[in-house]
BABA-396411 format. One line per field, with one value per residue (C-alpha): residue number from 0; residue in one letter; x, y, z. Coordinates in pm, whole numbers, padded with zeros to 5 digits. Example, Ala and Ser with C-alpha at 12.3 -4.5 7.8 and 13.67 -1.06 7.14 Angstrom:
loke	(0:1) $
roke	(A:S) $
x	(01230:01367) $
y	(-00450:-00106) $
z	(00780:00714) $
END
This chain:
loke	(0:1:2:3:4:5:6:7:8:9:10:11:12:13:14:15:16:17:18:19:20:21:22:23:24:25:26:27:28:29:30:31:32:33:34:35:36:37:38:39:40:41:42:43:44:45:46:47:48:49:50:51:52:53:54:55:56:57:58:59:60:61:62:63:64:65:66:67:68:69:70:71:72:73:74:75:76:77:78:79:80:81:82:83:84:85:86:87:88:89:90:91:92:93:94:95:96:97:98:99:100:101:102:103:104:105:106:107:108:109:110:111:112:113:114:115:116:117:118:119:120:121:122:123:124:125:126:127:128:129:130:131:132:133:134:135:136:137:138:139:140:141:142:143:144:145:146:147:148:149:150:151:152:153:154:155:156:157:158:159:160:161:162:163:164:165:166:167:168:169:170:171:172:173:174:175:176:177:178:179:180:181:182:183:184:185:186:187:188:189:190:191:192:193:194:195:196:197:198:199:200:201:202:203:204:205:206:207:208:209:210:211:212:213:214:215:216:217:218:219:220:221:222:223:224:225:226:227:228:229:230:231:232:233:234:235:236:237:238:239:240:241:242:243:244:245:246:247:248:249:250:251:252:253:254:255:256:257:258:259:260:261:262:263:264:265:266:267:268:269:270:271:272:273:274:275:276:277:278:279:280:281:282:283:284:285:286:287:288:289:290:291:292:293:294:295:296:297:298:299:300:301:302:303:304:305:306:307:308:309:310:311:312:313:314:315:316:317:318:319:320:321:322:323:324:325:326:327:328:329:330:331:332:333:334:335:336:337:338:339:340:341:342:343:344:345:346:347:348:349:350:351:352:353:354:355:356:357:358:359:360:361:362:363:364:365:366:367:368:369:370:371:372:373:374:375:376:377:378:379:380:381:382:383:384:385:386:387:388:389:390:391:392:393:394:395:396:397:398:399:400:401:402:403:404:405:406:407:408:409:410:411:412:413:414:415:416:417:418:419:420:421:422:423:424:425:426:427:428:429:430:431:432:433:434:435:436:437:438:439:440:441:442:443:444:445:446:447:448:449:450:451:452:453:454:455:456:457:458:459:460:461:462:463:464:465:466:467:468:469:470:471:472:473:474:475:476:477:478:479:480:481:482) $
roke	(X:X:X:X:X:X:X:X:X:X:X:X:X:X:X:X:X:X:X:X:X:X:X:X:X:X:X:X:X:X:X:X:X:X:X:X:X:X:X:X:X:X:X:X:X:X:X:X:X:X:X:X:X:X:X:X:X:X:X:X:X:X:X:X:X:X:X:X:X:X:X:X:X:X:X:X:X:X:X:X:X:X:X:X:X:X:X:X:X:X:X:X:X:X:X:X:X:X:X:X:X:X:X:X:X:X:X:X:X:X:X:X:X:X:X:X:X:X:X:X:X:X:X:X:X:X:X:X:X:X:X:X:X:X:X:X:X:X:X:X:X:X:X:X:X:X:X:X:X:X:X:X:X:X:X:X:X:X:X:X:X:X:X:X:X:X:X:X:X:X:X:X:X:X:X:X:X:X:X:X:X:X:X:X:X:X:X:X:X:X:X:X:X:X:X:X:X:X:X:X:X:X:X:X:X:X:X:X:X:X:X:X:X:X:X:X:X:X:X:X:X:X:X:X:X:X:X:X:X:X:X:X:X:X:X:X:X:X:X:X:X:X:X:X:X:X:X:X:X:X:X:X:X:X:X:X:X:X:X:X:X:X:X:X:X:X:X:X:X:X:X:X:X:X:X:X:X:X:X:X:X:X:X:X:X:X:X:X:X:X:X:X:X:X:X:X:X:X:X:X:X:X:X:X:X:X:X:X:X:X:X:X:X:X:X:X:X:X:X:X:X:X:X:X:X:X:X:X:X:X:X:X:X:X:X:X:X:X:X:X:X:X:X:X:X:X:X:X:X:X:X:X:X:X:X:X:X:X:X:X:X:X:X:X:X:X:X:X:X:X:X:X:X:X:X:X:X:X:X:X:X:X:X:X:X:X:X:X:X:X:X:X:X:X:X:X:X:X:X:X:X:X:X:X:X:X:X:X:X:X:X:X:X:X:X:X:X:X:X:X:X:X:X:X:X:X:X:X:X:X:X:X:X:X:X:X:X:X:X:X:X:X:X:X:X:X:X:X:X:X:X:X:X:X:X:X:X:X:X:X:X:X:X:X:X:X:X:X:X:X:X:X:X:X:X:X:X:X:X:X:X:X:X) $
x	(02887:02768:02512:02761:02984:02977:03186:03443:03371:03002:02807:02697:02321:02102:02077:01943:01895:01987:01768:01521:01797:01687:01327:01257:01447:01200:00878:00918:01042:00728:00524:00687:00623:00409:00561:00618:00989:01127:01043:01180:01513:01511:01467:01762:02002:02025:02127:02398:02469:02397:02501:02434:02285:02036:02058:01856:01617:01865:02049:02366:02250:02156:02513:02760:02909:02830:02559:02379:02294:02061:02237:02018:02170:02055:02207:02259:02600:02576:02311:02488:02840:02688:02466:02722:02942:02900:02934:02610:02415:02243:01914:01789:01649:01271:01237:00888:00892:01192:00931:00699:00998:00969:01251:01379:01291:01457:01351:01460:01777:02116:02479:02501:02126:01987:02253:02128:01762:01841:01965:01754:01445:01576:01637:01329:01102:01332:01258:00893:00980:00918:01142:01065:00818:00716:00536:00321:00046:00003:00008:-00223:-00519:-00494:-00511:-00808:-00969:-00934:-01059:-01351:-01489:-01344:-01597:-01880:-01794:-01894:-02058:-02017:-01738:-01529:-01229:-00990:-00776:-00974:-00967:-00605:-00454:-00629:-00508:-00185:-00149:-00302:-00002:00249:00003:-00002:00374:00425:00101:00053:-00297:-00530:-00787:-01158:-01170:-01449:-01205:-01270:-00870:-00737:-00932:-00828:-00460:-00445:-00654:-00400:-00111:-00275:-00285:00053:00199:-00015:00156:00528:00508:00818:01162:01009:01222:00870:00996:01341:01352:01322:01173:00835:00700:00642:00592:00326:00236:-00119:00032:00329:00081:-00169:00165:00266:-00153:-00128:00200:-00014:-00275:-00048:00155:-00120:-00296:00034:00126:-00265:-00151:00196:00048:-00205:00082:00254:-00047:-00027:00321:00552:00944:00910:00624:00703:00348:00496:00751:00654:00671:01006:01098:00932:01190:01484:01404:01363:01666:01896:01702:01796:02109:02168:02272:02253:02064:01900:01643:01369:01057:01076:01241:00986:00682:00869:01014:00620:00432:00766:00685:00307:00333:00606:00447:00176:00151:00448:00283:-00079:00022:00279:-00118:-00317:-00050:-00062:-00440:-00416:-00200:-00380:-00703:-00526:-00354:-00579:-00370:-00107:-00358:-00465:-00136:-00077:-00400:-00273:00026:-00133:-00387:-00062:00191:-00097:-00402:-00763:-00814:-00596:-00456:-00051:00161:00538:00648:00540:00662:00982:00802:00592:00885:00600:00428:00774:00869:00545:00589:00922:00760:00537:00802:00987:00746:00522:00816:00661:00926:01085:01262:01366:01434:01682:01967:02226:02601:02753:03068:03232:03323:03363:03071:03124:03480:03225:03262:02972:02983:02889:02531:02404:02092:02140:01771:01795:01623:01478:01244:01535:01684:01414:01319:01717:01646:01995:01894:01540:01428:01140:01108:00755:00624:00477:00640:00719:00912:01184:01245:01265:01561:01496:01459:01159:01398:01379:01648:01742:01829:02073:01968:01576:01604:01219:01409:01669:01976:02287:02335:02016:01778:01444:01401:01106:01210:01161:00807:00721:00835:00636:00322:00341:00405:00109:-00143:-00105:-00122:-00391:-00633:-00529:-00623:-00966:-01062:-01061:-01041:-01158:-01243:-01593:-01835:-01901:-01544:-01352:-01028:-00777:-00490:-00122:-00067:00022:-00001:00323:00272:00527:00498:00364:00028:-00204:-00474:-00825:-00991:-01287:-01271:-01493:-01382:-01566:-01474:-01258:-01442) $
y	(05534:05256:05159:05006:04816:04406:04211:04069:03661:03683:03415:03526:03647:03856:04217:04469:04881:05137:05149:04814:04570:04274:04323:04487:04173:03912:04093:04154:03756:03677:03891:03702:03377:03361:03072:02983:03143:02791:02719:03097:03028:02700:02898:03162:02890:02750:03109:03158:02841:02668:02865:03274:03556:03838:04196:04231:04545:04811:04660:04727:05124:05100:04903:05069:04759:04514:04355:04088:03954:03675:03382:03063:02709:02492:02173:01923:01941:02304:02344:02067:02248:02570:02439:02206:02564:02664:03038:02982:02877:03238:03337:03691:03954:03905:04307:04303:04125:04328:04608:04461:04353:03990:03765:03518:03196:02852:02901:03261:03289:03276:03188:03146:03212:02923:02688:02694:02727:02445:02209:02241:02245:01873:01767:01851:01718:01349:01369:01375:01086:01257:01096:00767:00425:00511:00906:00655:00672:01016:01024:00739:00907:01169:00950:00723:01084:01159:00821:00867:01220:01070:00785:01042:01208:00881:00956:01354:01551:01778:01945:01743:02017:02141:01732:01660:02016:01982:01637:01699:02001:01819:01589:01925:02063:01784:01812:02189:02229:01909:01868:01798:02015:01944:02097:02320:02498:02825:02937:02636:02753:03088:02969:02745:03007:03311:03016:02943:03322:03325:03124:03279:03577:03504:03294:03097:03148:03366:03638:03941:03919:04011:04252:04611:04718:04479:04758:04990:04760:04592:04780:04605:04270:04347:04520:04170:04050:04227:04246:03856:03793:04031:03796:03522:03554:03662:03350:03168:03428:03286:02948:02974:03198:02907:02693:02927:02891:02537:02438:02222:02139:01770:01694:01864:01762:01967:02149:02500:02339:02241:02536:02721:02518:02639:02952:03014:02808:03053:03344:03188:03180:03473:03298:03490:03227:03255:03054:03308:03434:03607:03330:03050:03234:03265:02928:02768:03025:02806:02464:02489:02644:02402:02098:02177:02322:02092:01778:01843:01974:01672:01466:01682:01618:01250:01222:01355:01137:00844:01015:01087:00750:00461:00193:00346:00348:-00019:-00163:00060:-00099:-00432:-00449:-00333:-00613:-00878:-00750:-00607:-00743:-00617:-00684:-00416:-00065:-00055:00065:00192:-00121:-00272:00032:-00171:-00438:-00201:-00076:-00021:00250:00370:00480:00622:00847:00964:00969:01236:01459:01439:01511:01804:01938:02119:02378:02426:02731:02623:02850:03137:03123:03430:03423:03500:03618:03582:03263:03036:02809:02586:02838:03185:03452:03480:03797:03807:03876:03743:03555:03227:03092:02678:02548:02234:02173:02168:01928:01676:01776:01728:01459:01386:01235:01155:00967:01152:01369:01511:01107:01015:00681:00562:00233:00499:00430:00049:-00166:-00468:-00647:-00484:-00304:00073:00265:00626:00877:01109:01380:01347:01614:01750:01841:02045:01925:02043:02203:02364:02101:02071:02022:01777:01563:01252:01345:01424:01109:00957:01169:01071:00753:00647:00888:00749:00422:00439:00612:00406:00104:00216:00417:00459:00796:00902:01222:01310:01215:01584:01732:01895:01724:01717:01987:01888:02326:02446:02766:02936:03016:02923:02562:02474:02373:02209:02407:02343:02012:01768:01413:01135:00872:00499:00285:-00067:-00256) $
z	(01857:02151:01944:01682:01964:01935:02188:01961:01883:01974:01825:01410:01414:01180:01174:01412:01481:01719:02064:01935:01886:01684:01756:01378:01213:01428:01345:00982:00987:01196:00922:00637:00768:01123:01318:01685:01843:01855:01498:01424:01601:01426:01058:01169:01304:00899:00847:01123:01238:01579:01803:01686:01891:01919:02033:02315:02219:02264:02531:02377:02394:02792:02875:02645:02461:02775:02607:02726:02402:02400:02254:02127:02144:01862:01898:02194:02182:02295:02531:02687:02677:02781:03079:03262:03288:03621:03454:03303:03578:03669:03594:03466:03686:03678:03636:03705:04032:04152:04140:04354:04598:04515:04673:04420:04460:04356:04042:03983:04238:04120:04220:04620:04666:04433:04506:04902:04787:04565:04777:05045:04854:04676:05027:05183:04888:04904:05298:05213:04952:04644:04321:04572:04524:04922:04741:04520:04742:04718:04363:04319:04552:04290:04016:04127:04198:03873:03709:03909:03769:03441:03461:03532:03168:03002:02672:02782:02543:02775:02774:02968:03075:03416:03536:03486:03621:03976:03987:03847:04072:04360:04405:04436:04713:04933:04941:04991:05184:05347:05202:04871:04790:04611:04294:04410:04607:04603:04647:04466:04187:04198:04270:03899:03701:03788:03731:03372:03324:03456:03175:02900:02999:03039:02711:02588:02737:03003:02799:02882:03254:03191:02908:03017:02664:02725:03016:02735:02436:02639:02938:02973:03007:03226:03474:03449:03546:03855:03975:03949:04130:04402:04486:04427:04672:04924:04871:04938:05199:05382:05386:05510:05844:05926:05961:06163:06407:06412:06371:06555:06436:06569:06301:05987:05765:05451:05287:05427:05792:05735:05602:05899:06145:05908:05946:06338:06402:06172:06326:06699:06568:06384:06061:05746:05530:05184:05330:05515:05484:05149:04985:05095:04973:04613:04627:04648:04421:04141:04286:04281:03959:03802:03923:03809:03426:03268:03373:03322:02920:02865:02990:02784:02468:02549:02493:02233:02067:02179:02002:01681:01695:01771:01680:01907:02203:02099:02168:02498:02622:02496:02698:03059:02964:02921:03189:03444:03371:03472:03859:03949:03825:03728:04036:03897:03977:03634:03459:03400:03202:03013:02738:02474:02732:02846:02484:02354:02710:02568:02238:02322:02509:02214:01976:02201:02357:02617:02688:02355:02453:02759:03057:03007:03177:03227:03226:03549:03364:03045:02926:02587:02442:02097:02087:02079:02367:02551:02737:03111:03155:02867:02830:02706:02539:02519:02127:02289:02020:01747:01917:01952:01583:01422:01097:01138:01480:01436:01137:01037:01327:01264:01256:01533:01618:01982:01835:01768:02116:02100:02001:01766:02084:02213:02473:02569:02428:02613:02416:02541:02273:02431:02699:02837:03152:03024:03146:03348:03714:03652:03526:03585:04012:03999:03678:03891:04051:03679:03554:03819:03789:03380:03414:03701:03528:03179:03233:03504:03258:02940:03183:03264:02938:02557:02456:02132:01938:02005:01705:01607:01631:01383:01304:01522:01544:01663:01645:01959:02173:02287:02688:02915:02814:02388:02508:02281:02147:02355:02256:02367:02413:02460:02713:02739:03049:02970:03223) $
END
C-alpha cells in the first residue's frame, strides 16, 4: 500500500498513520507535555538523533512514495551542511497565496526566480546605502522619534510594543517607499496591525502556508489568511500607483522607483524578467513585513532583559557613560568600543531566539545531508533554538549571561554556532540593516532611560508566544529619563 512507502535512508523519526502523517504522534506529545514546536523538536531529536524527519500529514498518500517529508536539523553542523547546498535553497509553495494568484516574492521565490529577485533586491537596498554608516541618518530620525514619545511615558506604564514597531518599521518604509509615516497613520496602522495578525497566523516555520491539510484542519484561519493578504496587497498595490504618477528613472527616491525603471526598460525591451509587476508588490508586502517584526521583538526581548536584569542594564549604562559620554547620543561608530553592549546584543539573540524554527526551506531535488537522503521536495524545518540552547556549547544555556561573549580580555568573541540570521545562500536579506537598527536603538534608549518593571506588575515572564517570530508575552514598563 502507498501509505506504507518510506524513501529508503530518510532521516529516523517517530511514528505516524495513514492520510494524517505524523500529526497524531505531535498532538498526543503536545497533550502529554504542552511545549513550544522548537522545544518539541528539541525533545524528539534525543529520541532520533539530530537530524530525523516527519511525515507531512498524509503527504506520502497524495505523492505515492515522493514524500516531501519534513526533515528538522538539530545541530549547527547540519543546518549549516544542509543550507550551503544549493539543492536546498527552494522554498515551499505558499498554497494559500497561489489561490489568490500571488506572485512570489524574494522571500517566497525559488531557484531562477529568487536568485534574480535576490540579487537585485540586495543591490538596490546597498544603492540606497542600507548595511552602510552613510543609512545612519535614517535610522537615527527614527530613533530620536522614538526617544521623544518615550520621554512623554515618564512615570506612565505602557506596553512598549506599539512605540518600537512604528519606529522599527519606519526605517524599512523610508527605504521601499521613500518616506516615514506618523504613527497616527491611518494606513500605516492598518499596514502593521494586519502584519502582526499576519505572523500570529503563520506561526513558527511558516509550515500553515504550505501544508495542504491546514485548509481543512483550520479553515477559519487559512481564510483570515488569504482576506489579509487581500488588503495587503491593495494597500501596497495604492502606494506603488502614486509613484507611478510621479515617477522619473533619473531620481529613483525608493526601492519601488527603482524597481519601476527595471521594469519598463525589460518591457521596452521585451526581456522576460522575474522582476515585474507581480513580483514587486510581493517582494515589499516580505520587506515591510521582515524589517519590521524581527527587529521590533529582538527590542521588545531586549527590554526585557534589561528589566529583569538590573545589574546587567547598570553596566550597559556604565559603559556609554565611559566610551560616549552624556552630551551626545552613540552613533555606530562607537559600537566598536562598546564590547560589553555588543555581547549582551548577541546575548539576547541567543537566548530569545526570535525565529527558532527558522524558515522552511524545500529541496529542489534529492540530495545527501549528515549521509541521510533527503528526497526532492522535502521541507527542510531549521531547530535554531537548539542550537543556541546546546550545553555542550553553551555553559548553562538558559543563564542569562552576555560575558559568555567576552574573552578574558574584555574582547568580543563571535560565535560561529550564534546564528539569528540563519545562515547559508538563503540567509536572512537585511541581517546588516538589523544589526544596525539593534545596535543604534539599544544603545540610544539605554543612554537616555532606565527601564524598570512598573511598581504594580506581576513578575516578569521570559515564556514566549509562537507566531512567526517567539515574541515575548505582552508586558508594561516604566521608563525614567538619565538626564
Amino acid at each position: 500500500m502507498s501509505w506504507l512507502c518510506r524513501p529508503r535512508n530518510l532521516p529516523p523519526g517517530p511514528w505516524s498513520v495513514p492520510i494524517l502523517g505524523s500529526l497524531p504522534y505531535l498532538a498526543f506529545a503536545m497533550y502529554r507535555s504542552p511545549m513550544e514546536p522548537h522545544r518539541l523538536f528539541d525533545t524528539t531529536a534525543r529520541k532520533y538523533g539530530n537530524v530525523f524527519s516527519l511525515n507531512a500529514f498524509g503527504y506520502t498518500v497524495v505523492q505515492r512514495c515522493h514524500s516531501p517529508a519534513v526533515v528538522v536539523l538539530n545541530t549547527y553542523e547540519a543546518i549549516k551542511e544542509a543550507f550551503q547546498n544549493p539543492l536546498l535553497c527552494d522554498r515551499p509553495r505558499n498554497i494559500l497565496a497561489e489561490e489568490l494568484n500571488v506572485t512570489p516574492g524574494v522571500a517566497s521565490a525559488s531557484g531562477e526566480s529568487w536568485k534574480q529577485q535576490r540579487r537585485y533586491s540586495l543591490s538596490t537596498l546597498r544603492g540606497f546605502g542600507v548595511g552602510k554608516r552613510t543609512f545612519e541618518e535614517q535610522i537615527s530620525h527614527e530613533t530620536k522619534s522614538l526617544l521623544d514619545k518615550l520621554r512623554k511615558r515618564e512615570k506612565q506604564p505602557f506596553d512598549p510594543q506599539y512605540l518600537i514597531g512604528n519606529a522599527v518599521s519606519n526605517v524599512i518604509c523610508s527605504v521601499v517607499f521613500g518616506q516615514r509615516y506618523e504613527y497616527t497613520d491611518e494606513d500605516f496602522k492598518e499596514l502593521l496591525a494586519i502584519n502582526n495578525q499576519q505572523a500570529e497566523i503563520i506561526g513558527a516555520g511558516g509550515l500553515v502556508l504550505v501544508i495542504p491539510f491546514m485548509k481543512y484542519l483550520r479553515p477559519e484561519l487559512c481564510r483570515l489568511f488569504q482576506e489579509n493578504v487581500k488588503r495587503f496587497v491593495q494597500l501596497v498595490n495604492k502606494i506603488i500607483d502614486s509613484h507611478r504618477t510621479h515617477h522619473d528613472p533619473k531620481k529613483p527616491r525608493d526601492l519601488i522607483d527603482v524597481f519601476l525603471t527595471e521594469i519598463k526598460e525589460n518591457q521596452k525591451e521585451n526581456l522576460q524578467s522575474h522582476i515585474n509587476n507581480q513580483s514587486l508588490t510581493t517582494t515589499i508586502v516580505h520587506l515591510f513585513g521582515a524589517g519590521t517584526e524581527t527587529t521590533t521583538t529582538t527590542l521588545r526581548w531586549a527590554l526585557l532583559y534589561m528589566m529583569a536584569y538590573p545589574d546587567v542594564q547598570s553596566q550597559v549604562q556604565q559603559e556609554i557613560d565611559n566610551k560616549v559620554g552624556r552630551e551626545r547620543l552613540p552613533q555606530l561608530s562607537d559600537i566598536p568600543n562598546l564590547p560589553f553592549i555588543r555581547a549582551t546584543l548577541l546575548e539576547i539573540q541567543r537566548i530569545a531566539t526570535i525565529l527558532p524554527s527558522g524558515v522552511v526551506h524545500c529541496a529542489a531535488e534529492t540530495t545527501v545531508v549528515n549521509g541521510y537522503t533527503i528526497p526532492k521536495g522535502a521541507f527542510l524545518v531549521s531547530n535554531l533554538w537548539s542550537v543556541h540552547h546546546n550545553p555542550k556549547i553553551w555553559k548553562e544555556p538558559s543563564q542569562f549571561n552576555p560575558a559568555r561573549f567576552l574573552d578574558p580580555s574584555g574582547y568580543v568573541i563571535q560565535r560561529p554556532e550564534l546564528i539569528p540570521f540563519s545562515i547559508g545562500r538563503r540567509n536572512c536579506l537585511g541581517e546588516n540593516l538589523a544589526k544596525m537598527e539593534l545596535s543604534l536603538f539599544f544603545t540610544q534608549m539605554m543612554h537616555q532611560f532606565t527601564f524598570m518593571a512598573p511598581n504594580d506588575s506581576s513578575e516578569l515572564s521570559f515564556e514566549g508566544i509562537s507566531s512567526i517570530t517567539y515574541q515575548p508575552k505582552p508586558f508594561e514598563v516604566a521608563v525614567t529619563p538619565r538626564d
